[in-house]
N, C-alpha and C positions, 0 to 999 in steps of 0.2 A: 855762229857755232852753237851748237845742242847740246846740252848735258845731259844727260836723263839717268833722274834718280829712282829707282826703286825701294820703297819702302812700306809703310802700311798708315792708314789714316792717323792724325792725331799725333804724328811723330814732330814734335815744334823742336826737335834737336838738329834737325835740316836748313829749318826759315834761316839761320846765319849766315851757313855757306851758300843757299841760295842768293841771298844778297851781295854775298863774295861774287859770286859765279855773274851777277848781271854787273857787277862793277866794272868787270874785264869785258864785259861786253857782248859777252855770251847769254844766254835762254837757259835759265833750269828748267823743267819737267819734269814734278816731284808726284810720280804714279803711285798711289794710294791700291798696293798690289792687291787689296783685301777685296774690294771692290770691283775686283774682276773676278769672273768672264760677262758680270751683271751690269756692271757700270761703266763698261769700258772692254776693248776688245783690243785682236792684233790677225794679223792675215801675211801669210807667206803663199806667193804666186808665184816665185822662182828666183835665182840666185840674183841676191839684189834687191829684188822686188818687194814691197809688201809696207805694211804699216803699223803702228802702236796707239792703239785709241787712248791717249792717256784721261782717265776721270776729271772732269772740269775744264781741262785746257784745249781738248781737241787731238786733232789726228796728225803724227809722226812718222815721217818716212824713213823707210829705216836706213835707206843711204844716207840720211841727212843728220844721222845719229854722230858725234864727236867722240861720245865717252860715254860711260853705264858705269853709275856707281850701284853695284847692290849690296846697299846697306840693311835693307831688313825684307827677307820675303815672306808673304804671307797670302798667296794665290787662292781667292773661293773662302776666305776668314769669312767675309759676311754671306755666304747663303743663306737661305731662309731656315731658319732653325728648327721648319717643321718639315724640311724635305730630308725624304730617308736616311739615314745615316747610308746606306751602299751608294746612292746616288749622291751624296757629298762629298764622299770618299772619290769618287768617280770625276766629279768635275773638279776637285781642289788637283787633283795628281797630274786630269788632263791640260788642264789652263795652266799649270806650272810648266809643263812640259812642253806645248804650242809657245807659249810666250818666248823661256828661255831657248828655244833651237830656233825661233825665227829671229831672235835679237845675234845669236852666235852666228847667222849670215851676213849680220851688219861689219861694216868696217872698221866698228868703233873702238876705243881701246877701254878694256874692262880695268875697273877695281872691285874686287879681284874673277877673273872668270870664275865660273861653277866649279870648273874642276880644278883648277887650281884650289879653289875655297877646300872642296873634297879633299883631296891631299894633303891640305897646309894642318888641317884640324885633329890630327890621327898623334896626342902627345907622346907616343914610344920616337914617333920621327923626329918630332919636333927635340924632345930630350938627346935624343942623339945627334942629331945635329947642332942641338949649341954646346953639346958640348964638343966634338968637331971643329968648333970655332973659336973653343976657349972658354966658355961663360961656366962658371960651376954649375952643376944641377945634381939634389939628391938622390941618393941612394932609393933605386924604385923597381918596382916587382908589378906585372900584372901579370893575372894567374887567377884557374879557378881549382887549383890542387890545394887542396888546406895543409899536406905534408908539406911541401913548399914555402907558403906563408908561413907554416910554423917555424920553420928554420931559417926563413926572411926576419921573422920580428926579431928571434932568439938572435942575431947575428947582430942586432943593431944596438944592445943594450938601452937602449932609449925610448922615449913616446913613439909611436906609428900613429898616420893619419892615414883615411881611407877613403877614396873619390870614386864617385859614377858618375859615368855620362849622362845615364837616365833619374830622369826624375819618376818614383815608381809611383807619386800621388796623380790621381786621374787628373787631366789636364794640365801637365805640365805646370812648370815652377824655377825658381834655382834651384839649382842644386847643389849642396854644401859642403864643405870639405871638415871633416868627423875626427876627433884626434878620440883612439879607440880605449877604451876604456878593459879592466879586468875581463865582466865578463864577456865582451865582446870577442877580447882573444879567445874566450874559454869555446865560441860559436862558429869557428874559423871551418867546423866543416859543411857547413852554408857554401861557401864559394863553390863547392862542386858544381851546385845547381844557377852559378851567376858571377864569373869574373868581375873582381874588382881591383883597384889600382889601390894598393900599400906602397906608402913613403918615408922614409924616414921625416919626422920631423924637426925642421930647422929650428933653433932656436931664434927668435926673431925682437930686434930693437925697434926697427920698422920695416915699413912695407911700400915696394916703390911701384906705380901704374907707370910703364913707360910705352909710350902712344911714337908708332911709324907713319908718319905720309910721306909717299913718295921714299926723299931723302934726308925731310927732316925730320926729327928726332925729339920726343918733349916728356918730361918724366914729373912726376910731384913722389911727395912721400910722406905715408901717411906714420905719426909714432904710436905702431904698435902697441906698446908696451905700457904707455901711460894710460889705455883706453880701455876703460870697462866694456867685455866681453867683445872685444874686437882680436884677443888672442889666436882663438883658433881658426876662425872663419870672420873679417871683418866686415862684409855681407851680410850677416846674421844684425846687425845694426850699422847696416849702411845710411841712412839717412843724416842719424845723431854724427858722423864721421865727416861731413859733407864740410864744415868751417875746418876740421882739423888736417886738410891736406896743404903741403905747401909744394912750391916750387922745389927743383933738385936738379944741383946739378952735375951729370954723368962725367965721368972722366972718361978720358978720349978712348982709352983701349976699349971702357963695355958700351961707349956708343959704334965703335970699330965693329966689336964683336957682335951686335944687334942687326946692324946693318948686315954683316956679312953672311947672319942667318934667312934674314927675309932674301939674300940675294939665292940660298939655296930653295927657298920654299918658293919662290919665283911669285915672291907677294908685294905689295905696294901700300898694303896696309896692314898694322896689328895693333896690336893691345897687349902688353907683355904683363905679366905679374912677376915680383921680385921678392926677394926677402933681406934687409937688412942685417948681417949680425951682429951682437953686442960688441964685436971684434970689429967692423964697419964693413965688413966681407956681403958682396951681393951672392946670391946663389938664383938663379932662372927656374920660376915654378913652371911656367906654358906661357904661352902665345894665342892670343883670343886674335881668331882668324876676322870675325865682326865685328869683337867685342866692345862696347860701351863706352866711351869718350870724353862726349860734349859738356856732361859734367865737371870736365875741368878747363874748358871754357874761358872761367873768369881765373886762370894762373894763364893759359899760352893761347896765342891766334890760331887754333885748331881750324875756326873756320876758310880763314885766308890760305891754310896750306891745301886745304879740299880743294879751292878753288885754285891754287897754284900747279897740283896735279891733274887735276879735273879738265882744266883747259889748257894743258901745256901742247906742246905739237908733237909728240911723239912719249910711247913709255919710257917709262926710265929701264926698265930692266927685262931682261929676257926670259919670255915666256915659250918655253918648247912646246912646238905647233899641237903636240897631241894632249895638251891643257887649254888651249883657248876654247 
């Protein structure tokens, strides 16, 4: 059996469940995506046919593929950093593009396909579906009408926090979530020229990361409130935060109601963010379609569940055809 992981060099948050993955008996192929189309290639020659050069391990048939975890893409990251910017631009889009249409003729079963990822990541859906299924989620406006937002913030009597998708600093970053200040509101007719997502802000005791494989379920929680400047955006000193998460454990209705969401987003994995309130009330911020894990590692066996979905014999959940 084959597993083949997609990710980018230097990613040591793999090496665990690759060890999972060959316990059971199984092959990882941990393709270092950055490194192609220079270090590694793939070839489609007809329905079926064709193969994945993975970097350092050798050549991959793509019927012989099991499963595709893609965990982190990063197609043409290392070209040569003196070749054009248009001809970079050109080979990072087309080697993305060859790679994943020759792998979606493979039989293999995805975490999570492309376009399911596409789909799953768009939070208006995601907020309306969990709340669909039960899980609170605040009071949220995305909009580039500032008449709007003005009559969004005025309606909430309370703090508002403000998110982008885009990181607007050149070469990308996190990107952080902004609990808005005076005169921020005073600036509100900016958004004509650039939609942002206003929230009401929850008041928060802590903050729970609850991580999907498959169908099991693993949550820590980190206390907010004791923790200098992890108030607004606990990422803004995420490091210092790394000893203060613990284990948590969900009550059966919001791991019911979790589940029930990935079963609408037709995912098999996520990364949830939560909010505790001083009430003990959770409220659902989003759903991190790839998002980041293995850092909590040392609370739950994240690696063995990769490996338990990774190599099981069939998905768990159904994926409607015009997403695979």
């Amino acid at each position: 059996m084959n597993v083949l992981i997609l990710t980018r060099s230097g990613d040591g948050a793999v090496r665990d469940a690759a060890e999972a993955i060959r316990a059971r008996g199984a092959t990882p192929w941990v393709c270092a995506t950055d490194r192609m189309p220079l270090g590694g290639g793939v070839q489609w020659s007809g329905p079926g046919e064709g193969w994945i050069d993975v970097p350092g391990q050798g050549r991959l048939g793509l019927s012989d593929i099991h499963s595709v975890w893609a965990r982190r893409l990063a197609f043409g990251a290392a070209v040569p950093a003196d070749w054009p910017a248009d001809m970079a631009h050109a080979v990072r889009g087309e080697t993305r593009h060859v790679v994943l249409a020759s792998l979606a003729d493979s039989p293999a079963f995805w975490v999570d396909p492309p376009a399911v990822y596409a789909r799953a990541r768009h939070k208006a859906l995601q907020l309306g579906l969990a709340a669909e299924v039960g899980l609170r989620v605040p009071r949220t406006l995305e909009t580039n009408d500032p008449d709007d937002a003005r009559a969004f913030v005025a309606s909430l009597d309370g703090p508002v926090v403000a998110k982008m998708f885009t990181d607007v600093r050149t070469g990308g970053g996190t990107v952080y979530t902004n609990v808005l200040a005076p005169d921020d509101l005073q600036a509100l007719d900016a958004l004509q020229g650039c939609p942002m997502i206003l929230q009401e802000a929850v008041p928060k005791a802590g903050e729970l990361r609850v991580v999907v494989v498959g169908e099991q379920v693993f949550a820590v929680r980190l206390p907010t409130a004791e923790l200098k400047g992890a108030q607004g955006d606990w990422r803004r000193v995420g490091e210092r935060t790394l000893d203060a998460w613990r284990p948590f454990r969900l009550d059966r209705a919001t791991r019911r109601r979790i589940l029930a969401l990935h079963d609408r987003l037709h995912t098999h994995y996520g990364s949830a963010d939560l909010i505790e309130t001083p009430s003990g009330e959770l409220v659902f911020l989003e759903n991190n379609a790839v998002g980041e894990s293995f850092w909590l590692q040392r609370h739950h066996p994240l690696a063995r569940a990769w490996a338990d979905l990774l190599t099981a014999d069939g998905p768990l959940r159904h994926v409607p055809s015009h997403l695979r």
